[in-house]
matplotlib code that plots the C-alpha trace (Angstrom):
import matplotlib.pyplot as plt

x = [7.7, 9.5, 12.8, 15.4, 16.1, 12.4, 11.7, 7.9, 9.9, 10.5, 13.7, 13.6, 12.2, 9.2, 5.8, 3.1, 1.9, -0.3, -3.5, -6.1, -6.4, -5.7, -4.9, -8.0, -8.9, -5.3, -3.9, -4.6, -1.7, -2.1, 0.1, 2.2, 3.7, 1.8, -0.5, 1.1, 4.5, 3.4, 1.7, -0.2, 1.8, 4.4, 6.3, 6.4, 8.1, 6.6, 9.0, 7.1, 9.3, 11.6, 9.6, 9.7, 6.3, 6.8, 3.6, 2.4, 0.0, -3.3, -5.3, -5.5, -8.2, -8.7, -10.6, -11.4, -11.9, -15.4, -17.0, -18.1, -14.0, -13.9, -17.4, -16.3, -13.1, -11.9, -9.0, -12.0, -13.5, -10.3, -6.5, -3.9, -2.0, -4.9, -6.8, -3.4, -3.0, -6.7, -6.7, -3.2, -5.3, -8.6, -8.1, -5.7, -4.8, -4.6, -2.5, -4.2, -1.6, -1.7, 1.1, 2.6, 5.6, 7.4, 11.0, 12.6, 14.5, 18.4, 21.4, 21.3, 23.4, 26.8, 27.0, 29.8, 27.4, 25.3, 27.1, 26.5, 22.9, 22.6, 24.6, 22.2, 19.2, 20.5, 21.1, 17.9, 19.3, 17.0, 13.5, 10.7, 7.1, 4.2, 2.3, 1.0, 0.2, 0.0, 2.0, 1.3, -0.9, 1.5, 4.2, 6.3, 5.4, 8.3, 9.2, 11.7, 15.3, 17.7, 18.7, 14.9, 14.5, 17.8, 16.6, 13.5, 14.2, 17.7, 20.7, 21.8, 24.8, 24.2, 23.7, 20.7, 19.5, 18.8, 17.3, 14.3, 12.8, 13.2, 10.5, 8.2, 9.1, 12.9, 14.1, 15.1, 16.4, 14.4, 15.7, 13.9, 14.9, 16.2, 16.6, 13.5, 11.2, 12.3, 10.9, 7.8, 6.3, 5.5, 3.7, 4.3, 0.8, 0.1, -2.1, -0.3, 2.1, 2.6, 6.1, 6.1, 8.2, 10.6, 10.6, 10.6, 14.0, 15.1, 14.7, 15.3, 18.8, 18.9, 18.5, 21.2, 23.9, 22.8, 24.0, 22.0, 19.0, 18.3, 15.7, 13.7, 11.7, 8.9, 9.5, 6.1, 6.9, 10.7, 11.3, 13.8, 16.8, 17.4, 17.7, 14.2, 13.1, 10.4, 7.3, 6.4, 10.1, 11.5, 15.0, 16.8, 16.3, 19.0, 18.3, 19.8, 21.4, 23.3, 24.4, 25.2, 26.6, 28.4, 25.3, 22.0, 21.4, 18.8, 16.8, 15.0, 11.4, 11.8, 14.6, 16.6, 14.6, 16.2, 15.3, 14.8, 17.3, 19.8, 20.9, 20.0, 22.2, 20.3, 17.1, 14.0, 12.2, 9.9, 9.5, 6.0, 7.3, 6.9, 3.5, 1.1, -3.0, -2.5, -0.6, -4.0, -6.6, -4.8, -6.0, -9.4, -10.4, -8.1, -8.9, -12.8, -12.5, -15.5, -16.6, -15.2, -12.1, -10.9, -12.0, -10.8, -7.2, -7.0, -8.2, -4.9, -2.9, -4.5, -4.5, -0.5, 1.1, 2.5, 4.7, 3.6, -0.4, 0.4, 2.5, -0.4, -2.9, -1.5, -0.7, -4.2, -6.4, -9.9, -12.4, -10.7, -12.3, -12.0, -14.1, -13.5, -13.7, -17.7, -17.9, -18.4, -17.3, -15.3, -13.4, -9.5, -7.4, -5.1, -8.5, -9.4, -12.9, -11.4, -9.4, -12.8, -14.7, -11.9, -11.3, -15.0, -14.7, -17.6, -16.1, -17.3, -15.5, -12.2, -12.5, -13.4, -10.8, -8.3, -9.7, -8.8, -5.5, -4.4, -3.0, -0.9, 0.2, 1.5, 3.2, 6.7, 8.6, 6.7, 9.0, 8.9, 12.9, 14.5, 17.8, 19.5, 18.0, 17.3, 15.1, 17.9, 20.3, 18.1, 17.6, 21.4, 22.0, 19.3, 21.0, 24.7, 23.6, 23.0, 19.9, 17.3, 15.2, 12.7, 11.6, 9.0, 9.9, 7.1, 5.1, 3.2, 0.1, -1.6, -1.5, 1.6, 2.5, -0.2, 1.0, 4.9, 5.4, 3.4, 5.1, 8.7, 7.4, 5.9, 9.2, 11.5, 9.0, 9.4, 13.1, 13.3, 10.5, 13.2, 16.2, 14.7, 13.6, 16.9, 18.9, 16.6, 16.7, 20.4, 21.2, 25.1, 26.3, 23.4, 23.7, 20.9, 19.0, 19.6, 16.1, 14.6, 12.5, 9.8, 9.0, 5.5, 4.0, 0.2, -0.3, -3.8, -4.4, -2.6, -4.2, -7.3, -9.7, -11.2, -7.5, -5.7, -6.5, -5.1, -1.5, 1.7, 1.7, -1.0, 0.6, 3.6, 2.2, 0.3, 3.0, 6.6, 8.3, 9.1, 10.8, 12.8, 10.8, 8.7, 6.3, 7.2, 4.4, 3.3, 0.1, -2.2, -5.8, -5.2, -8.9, -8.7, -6.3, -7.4, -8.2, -6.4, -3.0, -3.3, -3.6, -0.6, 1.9, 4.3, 5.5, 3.4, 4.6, 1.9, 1.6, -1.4, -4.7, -7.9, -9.8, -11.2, -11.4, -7.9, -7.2, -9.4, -7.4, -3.8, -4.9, -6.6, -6.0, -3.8, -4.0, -5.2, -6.4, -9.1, -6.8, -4.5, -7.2, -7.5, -3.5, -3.4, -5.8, -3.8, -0.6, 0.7, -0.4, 4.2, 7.2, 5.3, 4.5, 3.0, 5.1, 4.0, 3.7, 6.4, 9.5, 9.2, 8.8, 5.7, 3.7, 5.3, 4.8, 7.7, 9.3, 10.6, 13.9, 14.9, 16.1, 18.6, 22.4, 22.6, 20.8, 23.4, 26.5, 24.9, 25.0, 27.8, 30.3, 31.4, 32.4, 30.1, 28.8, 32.2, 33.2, 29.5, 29.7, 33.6, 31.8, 28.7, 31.3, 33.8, 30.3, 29.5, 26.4]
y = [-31.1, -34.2, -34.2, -36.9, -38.5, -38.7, -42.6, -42.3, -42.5, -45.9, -47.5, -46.4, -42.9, -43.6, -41.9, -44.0, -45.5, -44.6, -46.3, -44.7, -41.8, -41.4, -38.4, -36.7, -37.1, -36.2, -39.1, -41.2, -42.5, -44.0, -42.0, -44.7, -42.1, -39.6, -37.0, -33.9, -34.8, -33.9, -30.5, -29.3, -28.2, -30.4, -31.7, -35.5, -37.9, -40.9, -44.1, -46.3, -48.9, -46.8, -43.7, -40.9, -39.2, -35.1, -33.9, -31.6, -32.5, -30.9, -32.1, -34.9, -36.9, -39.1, -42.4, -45.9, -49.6, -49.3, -46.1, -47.6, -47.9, -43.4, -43.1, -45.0, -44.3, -47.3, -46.0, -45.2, -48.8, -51.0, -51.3, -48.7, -50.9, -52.9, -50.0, -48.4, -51.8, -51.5, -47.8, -48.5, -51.2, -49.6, -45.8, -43.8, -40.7, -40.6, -37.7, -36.3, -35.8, -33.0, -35.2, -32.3, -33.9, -37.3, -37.9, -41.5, -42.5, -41.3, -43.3, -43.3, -40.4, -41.8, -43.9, -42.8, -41.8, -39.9, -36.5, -37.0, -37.4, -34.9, -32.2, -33.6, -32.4, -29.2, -28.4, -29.5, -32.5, -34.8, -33.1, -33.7, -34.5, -33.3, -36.5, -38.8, -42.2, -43.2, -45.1, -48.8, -49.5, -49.4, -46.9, -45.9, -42.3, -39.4, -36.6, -34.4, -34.0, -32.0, -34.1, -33.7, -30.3, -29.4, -32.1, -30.2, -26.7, -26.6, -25.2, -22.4, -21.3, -23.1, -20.8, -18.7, -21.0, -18.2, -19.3, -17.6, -19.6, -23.2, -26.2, -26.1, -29.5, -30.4, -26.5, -27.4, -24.4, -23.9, -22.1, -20.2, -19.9, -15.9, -16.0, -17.9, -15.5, -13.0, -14.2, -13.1, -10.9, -12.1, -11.0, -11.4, -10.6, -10.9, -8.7, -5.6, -6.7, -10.9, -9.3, -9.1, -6.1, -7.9, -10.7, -8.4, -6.9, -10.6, -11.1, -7.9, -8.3, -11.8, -10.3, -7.2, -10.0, -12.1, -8.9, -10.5, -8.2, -4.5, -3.5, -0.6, 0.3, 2.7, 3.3, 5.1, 4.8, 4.9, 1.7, -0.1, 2.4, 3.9, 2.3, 2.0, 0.9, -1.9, -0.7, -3.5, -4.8, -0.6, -2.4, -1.2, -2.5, -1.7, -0.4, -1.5, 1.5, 0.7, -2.4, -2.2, 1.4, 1.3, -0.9, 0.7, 4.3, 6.4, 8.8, 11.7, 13.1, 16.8, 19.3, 19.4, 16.7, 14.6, 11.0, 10.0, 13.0, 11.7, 13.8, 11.4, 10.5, 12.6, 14.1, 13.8, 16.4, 15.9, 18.1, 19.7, 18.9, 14.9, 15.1, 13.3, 13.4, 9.6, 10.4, 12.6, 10.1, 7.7, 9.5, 9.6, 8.1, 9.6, 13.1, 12.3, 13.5, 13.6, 11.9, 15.1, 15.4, 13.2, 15.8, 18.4, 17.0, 16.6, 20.1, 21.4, 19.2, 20.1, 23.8, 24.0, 20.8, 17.5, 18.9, 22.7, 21.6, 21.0, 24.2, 26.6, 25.1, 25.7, 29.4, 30.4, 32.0, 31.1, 33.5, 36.7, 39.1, 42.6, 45.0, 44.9, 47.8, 47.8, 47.7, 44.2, 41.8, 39.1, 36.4, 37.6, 36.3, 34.5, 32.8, 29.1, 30.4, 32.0, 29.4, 26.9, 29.5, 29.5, 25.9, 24.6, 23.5, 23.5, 26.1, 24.5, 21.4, 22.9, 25.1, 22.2, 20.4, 23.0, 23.0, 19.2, 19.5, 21.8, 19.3, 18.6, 22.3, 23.2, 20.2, 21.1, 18.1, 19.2, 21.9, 23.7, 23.2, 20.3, 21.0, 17.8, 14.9, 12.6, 9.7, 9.7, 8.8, 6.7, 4.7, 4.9, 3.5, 0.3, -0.5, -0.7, -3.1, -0.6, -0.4, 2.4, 3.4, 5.9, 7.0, 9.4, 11.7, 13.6, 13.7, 10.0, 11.1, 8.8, 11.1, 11.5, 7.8, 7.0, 10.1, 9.5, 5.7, 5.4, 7.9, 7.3, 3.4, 4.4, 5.9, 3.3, 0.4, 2.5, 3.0, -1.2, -2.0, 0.0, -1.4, -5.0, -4.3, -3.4, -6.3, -8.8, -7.2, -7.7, -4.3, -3.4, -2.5, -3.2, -5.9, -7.9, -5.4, -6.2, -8.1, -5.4, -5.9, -3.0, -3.3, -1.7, -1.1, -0.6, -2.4, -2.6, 1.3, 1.1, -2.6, -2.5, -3.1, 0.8, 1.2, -1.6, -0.8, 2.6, 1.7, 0.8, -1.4, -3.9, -4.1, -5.0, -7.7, -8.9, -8.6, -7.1, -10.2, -10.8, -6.9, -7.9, -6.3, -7.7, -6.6, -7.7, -6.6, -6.3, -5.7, -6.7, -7.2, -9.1, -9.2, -5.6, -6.7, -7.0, -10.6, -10.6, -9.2, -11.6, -14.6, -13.1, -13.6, -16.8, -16.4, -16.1, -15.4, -15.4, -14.6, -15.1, -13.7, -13.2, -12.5, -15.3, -12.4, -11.9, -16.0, -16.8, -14.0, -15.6, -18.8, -18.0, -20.2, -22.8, -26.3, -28.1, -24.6, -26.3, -27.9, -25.2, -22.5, -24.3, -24.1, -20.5, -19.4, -21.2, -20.0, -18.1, -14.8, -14.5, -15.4, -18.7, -18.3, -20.2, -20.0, -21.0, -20.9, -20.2, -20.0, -22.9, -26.3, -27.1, -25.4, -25.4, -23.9, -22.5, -20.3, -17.1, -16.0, -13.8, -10.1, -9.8, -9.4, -12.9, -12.7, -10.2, -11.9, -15.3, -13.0, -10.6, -12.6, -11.8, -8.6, -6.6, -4.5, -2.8, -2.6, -1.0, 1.0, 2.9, 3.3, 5.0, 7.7, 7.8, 8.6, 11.3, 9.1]
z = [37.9, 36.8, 36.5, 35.4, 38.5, 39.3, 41.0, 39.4, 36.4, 34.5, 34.3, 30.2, 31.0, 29.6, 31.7, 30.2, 26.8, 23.6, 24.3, 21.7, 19.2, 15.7, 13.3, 13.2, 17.2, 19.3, 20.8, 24.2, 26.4, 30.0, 32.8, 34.2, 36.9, 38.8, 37.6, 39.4, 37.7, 34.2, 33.3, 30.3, 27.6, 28.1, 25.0, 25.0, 22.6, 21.2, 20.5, 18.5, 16.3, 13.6, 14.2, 17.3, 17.4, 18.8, 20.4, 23.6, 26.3, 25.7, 28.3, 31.5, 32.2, 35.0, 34.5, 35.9, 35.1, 36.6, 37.8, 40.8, 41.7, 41.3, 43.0, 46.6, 48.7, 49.0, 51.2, 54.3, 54.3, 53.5, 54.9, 53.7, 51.6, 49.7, 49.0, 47.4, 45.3, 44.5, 43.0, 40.9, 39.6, 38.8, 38.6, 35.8, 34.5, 30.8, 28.2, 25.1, 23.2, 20.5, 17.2, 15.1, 14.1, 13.1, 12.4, 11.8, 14.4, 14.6, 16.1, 19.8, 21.5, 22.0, 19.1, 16.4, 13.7, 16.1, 15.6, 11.5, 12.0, 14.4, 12.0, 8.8, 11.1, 11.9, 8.5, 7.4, 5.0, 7.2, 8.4, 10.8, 8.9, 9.8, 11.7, 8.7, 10.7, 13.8, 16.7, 17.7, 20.5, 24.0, 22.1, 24.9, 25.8, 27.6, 28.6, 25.8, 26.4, 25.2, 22.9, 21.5, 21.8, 20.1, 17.0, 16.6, 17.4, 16.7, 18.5, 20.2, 18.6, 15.6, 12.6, 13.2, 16.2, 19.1, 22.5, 23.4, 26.4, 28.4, 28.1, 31.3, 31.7, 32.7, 31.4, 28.0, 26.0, 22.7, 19.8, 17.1, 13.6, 13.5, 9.9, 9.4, 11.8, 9.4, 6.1, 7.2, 9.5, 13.4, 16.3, 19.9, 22.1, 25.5, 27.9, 30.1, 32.4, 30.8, 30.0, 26.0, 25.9, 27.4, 25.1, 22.2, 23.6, 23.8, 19.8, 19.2, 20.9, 19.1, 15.3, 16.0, 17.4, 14.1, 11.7, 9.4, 9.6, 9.9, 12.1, 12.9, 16.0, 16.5, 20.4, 20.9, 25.0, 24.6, 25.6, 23.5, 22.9, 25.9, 29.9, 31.6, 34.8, 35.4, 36.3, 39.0, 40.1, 39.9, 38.7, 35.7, 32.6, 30.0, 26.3, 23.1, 22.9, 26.0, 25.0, 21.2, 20.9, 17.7, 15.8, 17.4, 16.2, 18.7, 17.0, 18.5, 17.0, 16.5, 16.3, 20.5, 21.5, 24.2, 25.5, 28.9, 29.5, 26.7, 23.4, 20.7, 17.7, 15.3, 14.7, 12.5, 11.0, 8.7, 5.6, 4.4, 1.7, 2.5, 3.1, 1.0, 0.8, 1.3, 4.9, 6.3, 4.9, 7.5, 9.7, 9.4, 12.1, 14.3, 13.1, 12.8, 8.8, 6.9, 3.6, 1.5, 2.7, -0.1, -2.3, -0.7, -0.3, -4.6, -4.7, -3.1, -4.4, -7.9, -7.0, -5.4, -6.7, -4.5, -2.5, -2.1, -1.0, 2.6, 3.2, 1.2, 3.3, 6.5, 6.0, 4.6, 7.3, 8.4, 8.8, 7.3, 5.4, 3.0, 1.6, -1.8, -4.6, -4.6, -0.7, -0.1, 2.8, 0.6, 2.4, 2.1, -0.9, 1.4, 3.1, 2.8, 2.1, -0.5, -2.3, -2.1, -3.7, -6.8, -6.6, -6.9, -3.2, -0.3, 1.9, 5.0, 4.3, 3.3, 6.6, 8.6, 7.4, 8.2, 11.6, 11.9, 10.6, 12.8, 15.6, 12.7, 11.3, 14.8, 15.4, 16.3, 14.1, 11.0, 9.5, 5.8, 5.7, 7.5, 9.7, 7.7, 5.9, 8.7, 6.6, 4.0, 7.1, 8.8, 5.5, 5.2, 8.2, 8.0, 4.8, 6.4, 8.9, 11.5, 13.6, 14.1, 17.1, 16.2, 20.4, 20.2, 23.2, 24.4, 21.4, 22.5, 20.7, 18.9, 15.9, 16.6, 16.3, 13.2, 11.5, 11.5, 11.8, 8.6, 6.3, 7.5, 6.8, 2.8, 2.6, 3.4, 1.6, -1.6, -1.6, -0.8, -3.5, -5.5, -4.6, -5.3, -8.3, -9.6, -8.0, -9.6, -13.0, -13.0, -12.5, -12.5, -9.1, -7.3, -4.0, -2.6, -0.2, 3.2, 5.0, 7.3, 10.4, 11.3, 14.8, 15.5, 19.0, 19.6, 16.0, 16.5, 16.1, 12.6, 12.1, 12.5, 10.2, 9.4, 8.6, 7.5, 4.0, 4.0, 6.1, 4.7, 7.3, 6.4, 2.6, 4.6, 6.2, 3.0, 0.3, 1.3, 2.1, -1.4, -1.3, 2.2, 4.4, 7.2, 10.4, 14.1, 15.6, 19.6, 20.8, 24.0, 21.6, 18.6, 18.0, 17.0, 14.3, 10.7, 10.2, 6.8, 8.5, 11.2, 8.4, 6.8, 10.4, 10.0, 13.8, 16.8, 20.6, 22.4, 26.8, 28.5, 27.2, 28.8, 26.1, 24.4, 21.2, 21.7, 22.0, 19.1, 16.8, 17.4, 16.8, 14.0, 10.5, 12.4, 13.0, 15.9, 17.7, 19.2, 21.5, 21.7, 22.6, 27.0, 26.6, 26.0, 28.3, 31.3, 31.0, 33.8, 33.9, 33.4, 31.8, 29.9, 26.1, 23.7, 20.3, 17.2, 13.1, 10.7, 12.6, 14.6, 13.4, 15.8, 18.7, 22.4, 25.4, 27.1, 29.7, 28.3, 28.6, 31.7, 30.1, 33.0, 33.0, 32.8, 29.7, 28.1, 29.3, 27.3, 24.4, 24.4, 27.0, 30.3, 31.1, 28.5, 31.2, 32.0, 28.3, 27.0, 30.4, 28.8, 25.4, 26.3, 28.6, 26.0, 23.6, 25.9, 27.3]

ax = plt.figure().add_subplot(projection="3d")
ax.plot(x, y, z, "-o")
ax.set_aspect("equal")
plt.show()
């Protein structure tokens, strides 16, 4: 890795030249320096006339003058020193360079008006293109440097400029765009163990310091609120919860339910009464319903009404009988057979169905009367700038997870879709509704496409940005994702992916994927990520941030760990 002070370097810092290319093909630069000092994925600067060319290394090739010169060792027939001076002469290494952006060229760092420029940048009054011409032939070609990085990325510390990893090359920090990640949904990917839940507590812990943005977790494996350990280090990794007491609220799944041995702040019950036909159909596949159950469902809620259906249905009995006033065996009046029979229903398929449903009826968080209105609170609290994590305790089903993520999420889209409505109508009283994150683990079990079309989640994805609300979703196969919700995802984080399903899906509908599809696939198998889309102005490898207590005194300042430490006693934690 090249560093600074490197001697391959030239006097100018440049490590080669542009030598071919153009704006369909990526462009060609010679390697004036080593091969092993510059790595794929690096992110090089162009310096031709007025203009700086930003682009990353896609590929190295090496070539010769003649191929006679690659074919013989020269160095086994002729002296050291002349066959040295022969290969520099006749053998190269040449860069394809992957152009995304161009930005005229600033004052040099140092000059007076430098800090101007620099500030016009930041705030966006002066803005990288995307590439529209090309440099001259023998362009000067380096390596990134801060200075670069911080033009192009922004920041940290600068508005909503949050550091989320270092360049491979020279360890950079790069910045993503917090309040721009959040205009639309994102995904971060990776296969088990490439360290994404990590990175997702790294922006996570980014938006909640922001304030700008509420979020929402669905901790299926209770992950996010409380402390964990890591699974392959065994050292402790601390929560949200742990570190922002007084913003993060930890919410329990069921009435006395505890998390990793910790009394939540509340808990969520959810009402019979909450329960649509719309909320079982969603789990169809899950369930293994069949084609009538559709029907069957508007039968009971034709029969006892929206809200009563669910709790009717679950105390009828299957298989009961009477002898009625002629001395016939008649299914009971309290019977399932008995309310198909009146209600023009197959009894077969309503009894099936209450077979099915009956993971459901004796689930334990499912109640007819609710302890206190938990949603009302949790919604409460997302809209005062706090933030909610839903952990699931023991019930890590996936019905469990299907069932409640997506109602809870109908609920809370309906109340925004509300709320937006009446601010943009001019409404008296009513303020702009806070932007709110959904962070969804697993996505591709609500994603895929058998569902999509029936989860809040996908309608999310397609059309809730416009109502403040967007999708960060994390998931190890992308190519089980709906292709239309993966279209819809302005931000993607992506680890290492072995899958060439799974690398085609993130890269799917962007720009230059060809060349970004080797990249991908050769990241180490930790800690590097490729970002891309929305929230960033062009693709970059980097290395992700460390989520370690260095990490958290960056954030919060020195000393957090003693001060979170007194809260979380004085809390009772």
């Amino acid at each position: 890795m090249m560093s600074d002070q490197n001697p391959q370097r030239n006097h100018n810092g440049t490590i080669g030249y542009i030598v071919g290319g153009g704006l369909k093909a990526n462009l060609q630069a010679r390697l004036t320096v080593q091969a092993q000092h510059i790595h794929e994925g690096a992110f090089v600067v162009v310096e031709s006339g007025e203009w700086l060319f930003y682009g990353l290394v896609t590929d190295l090739q090496l070539g010769s003058t003649d191929p006679r010169f690659a074919d013989e060792q020269s160095e086994v027939r002729l002296p050291p020193q002349l066959a040295s001076l022969l290969q520099g002469q006749t053998l190269f290494t040449n860069l394809e360079i992957l152009a995304a952006l161009m930005m005229e060229r600033g004052p040099e760092p140092g000059d007076p008006e430098y800090e101007t420029w620099f500030q016009q940048v930041l705030n966006e009054e002066i803005r990288p293109m995307p590439v529209k011409t090309v440099p001259q032939h023998h362009a000067g070609v380096r390596l990134a440097q801060a200075g670069d990085i911080a033009e192009i990325f922004g920041k940290e510390g600068e508005g909503p400029f949050f550091s989320i990893g270092e360049t491979l090359e020279g360890g950079h920090p790069v910045c993503v765009n917090l309040d721009k990640l959040v205009q639309r949904s994102a995904g971060i990917f990776g296969a088990t163990g490439t360290g994404k839940s990590f990175l997702t507590r790294v922006i996570l812990a980014g938006l909640i310091q922001r304030g700008k943005t509420a979020v929402l977790i669905f901790d299926m494996h209770n992950e996010y609120g409380p402390d964990d350990t890591a699974s392959d280090t065994g050292m402790r990794v601390p929560g949200l919860k742990g570190k922002f007491p007084a913003r993060v609220r930890m919410v329990g799944l069921g009435r006395g339910a505890t998390i990793r041995g910790k009394h939540p702040d509340y808990n969520l019950e959810i009402a019979e009464t909450d329960i649509t036909p719309g909320d079982i159909l969603m789990l169809t596949q899950e369930l293994n319903l069949r084609e009538t159950t559709s029907t069957t469902l508007e039968a009971l809620q034709s029969s006892f009404g929206q809200d009563a259906w669910f709790h009717h249905f679950k105390q009828m009995r299957v298989n009961t009988y009477v002898v009625d006033e002629d001395g016939k065996r008649v299914p009971a009046p309290d019977s399932v057979e008995a309310w198909a029979i009146d209600a023009g229903v197959h009894p077969g398929a309503a009894e099936a169905l209450h077979a099915k449903l009956r993971r459901l009826f004796n689930a334990p968080y499912i109640v007819e009367e609710p302890a206190a209105d938990a949603l009302k609170q949790m919604i409460d609290n997302l809209d005062n700038g706090q933030h909610v994590v839903l952990s699931f305790g023991q019930h890590e089903s996936d019905l469990d997870y299907l069932f409640v993520s997506n109602l809870l999420t109908r609920r809370i889209r309906q109340v925004w879709e509300r709320r937006t409505n009446d601010f943009r109508s001019g409404k008296q009283g009513v303020k702009e509704p806070r932007p709110l994150v959904i962070a969804v683990e697993e996505a591709h079990k609500l994603l895929n496409r058998e569902m999509a079309s029936q989860t809040t989640f996908s309608t999310i994805a397609r059309e809730m940005r416009k109502y403040y609300v967007t999708l960060l979703i994390i998931d190890q196969r992308p190519s089980q994702i709906y292709d239309e919700v993966m279209s819809q995802l302005g931000t993607r984080i992506t680890g290492w992916l072995g899958d060439s399903d799974d690398i085609q899906a993130v890269l799917t509908g962007l720009a230059g994927r060809e060349a970004l599809r080797g990249m991908l696939a050769r990241l180490q198998p930790k800690e590097e990520v490729l970002m891309l889309g929305w929230g960033v102005p062009m693709p970059i490898v980097l290395r992700s941030r460390r989520y370690d207590d260095a990490f958290w005194e960056e954030l919060l300042g020195p000393g957090t760990k003693r001060h979170n430490d007194d809260i979380l006693e004085e809390i009772g934690f």
